[in-house]
N, C-alpha and C positions, 0 to 999 in steps of 0.2 A: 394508461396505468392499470394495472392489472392488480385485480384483491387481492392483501396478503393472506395466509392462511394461516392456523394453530400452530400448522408445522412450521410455517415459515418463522414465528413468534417462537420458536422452541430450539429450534436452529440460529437465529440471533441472540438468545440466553445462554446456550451453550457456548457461542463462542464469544461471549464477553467472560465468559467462565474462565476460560482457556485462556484469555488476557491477562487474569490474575493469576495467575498460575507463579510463584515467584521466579522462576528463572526467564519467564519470558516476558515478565515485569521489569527483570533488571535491564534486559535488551533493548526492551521500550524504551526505557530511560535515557538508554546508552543511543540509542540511535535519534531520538528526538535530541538531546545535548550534544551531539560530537558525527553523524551522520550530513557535510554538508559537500558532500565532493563534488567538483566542475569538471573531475576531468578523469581519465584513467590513469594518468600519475597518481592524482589524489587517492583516488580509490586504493592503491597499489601502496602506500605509504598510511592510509589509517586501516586497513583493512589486509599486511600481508596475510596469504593460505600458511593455514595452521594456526594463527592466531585469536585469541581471544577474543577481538574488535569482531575477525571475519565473520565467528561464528556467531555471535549477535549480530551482526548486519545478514547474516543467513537467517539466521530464525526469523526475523521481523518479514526480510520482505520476502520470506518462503508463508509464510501465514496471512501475509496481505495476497499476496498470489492465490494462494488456497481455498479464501475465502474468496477471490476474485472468479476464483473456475466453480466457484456453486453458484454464482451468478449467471454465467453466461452458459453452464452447462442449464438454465431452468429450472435448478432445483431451491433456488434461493429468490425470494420477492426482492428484484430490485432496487425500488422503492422503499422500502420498510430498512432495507439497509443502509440509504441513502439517508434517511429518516435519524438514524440511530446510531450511526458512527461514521464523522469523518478521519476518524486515525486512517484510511486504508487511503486516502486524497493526501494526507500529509506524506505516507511515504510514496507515491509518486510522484510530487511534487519534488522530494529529496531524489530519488532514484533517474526521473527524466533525465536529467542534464546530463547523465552518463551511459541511458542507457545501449542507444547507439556502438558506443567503442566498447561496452561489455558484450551486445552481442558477438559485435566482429572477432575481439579475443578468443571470445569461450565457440566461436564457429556454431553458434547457436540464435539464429534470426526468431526464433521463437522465445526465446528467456522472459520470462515474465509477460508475458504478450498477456494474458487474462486479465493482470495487473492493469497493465495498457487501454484494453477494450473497456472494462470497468471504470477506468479514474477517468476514462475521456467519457463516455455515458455520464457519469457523475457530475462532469464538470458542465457540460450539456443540460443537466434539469437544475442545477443551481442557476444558470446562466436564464433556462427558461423563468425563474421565478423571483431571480434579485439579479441582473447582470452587474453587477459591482461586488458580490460575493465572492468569487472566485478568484477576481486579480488579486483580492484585500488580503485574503487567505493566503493564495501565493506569497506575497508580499512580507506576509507575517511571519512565516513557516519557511519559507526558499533558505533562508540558509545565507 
């Protein structure tokens, strides 16, 4: 476990900032309530391109992404984020079960991959410290 630092404390502030932000409030809402898709039907049916649902389901798990690639790029204490928000576990939790046949569609093996490397590390140090954490969580949140 590696120390976090000012900046890393300054960079977690900021983007719980950006959480509140109200349109990406209402997304959150929208994808924690109504985000539980199994499949690319589903996805294809709550979420058609150009729609209002899409682009909430764009903003969430483009921001959980985002913050996933200041993770793995090292510019973000992984730990201290683990610490301080599991909203970015909740939306792969929701995203998993499809992500597979979104890659294959969008001809994109990479789509959220930072997401991926992130929530699986994540699920990894919860696992290290309560293994019953994580399925419970699942469990709660899957959808």
């Amino acid at each position: 476990m590696s120390t976090a630092t000012y900046d890393d404390v300054n960079l977690v502030l900021k983007l719980f900032e950006l959480r509140r932000e109200e349109k990406m409030r209402a997304a959150r809402s929208w994808f924690v309530s109504n985000f539980k898709c199994k499949s690319m039907a589903d996805f294809g049916q709550l979420c058609p391109p150009g729609s209002e649902s899409n682009a909430m389901m764009r903003q969430v798990t483009s921001y959980w992404d985002m913050v996933a690639s200041f993770v793995a790029a090292g510019v973000l204490n992984q730990d201290l984020l683990f610490q301080s928000s599991r909203e970015l576990l909740l939306c792969w939790v929701r995203v998993e079960p499809i992500l597979a046949e979104v890659r294959d569609a969008f001809k994109d093996p990479n789509y959220m991959k930072n997401l991926e490397t992130v929530a699986k590390s994540y699920i990894e140090y919860l696992d290290r410290s309560s293994p019953e954490t994580y399925p419970t969580f699942k469990a709660r949140v899957g959808g």
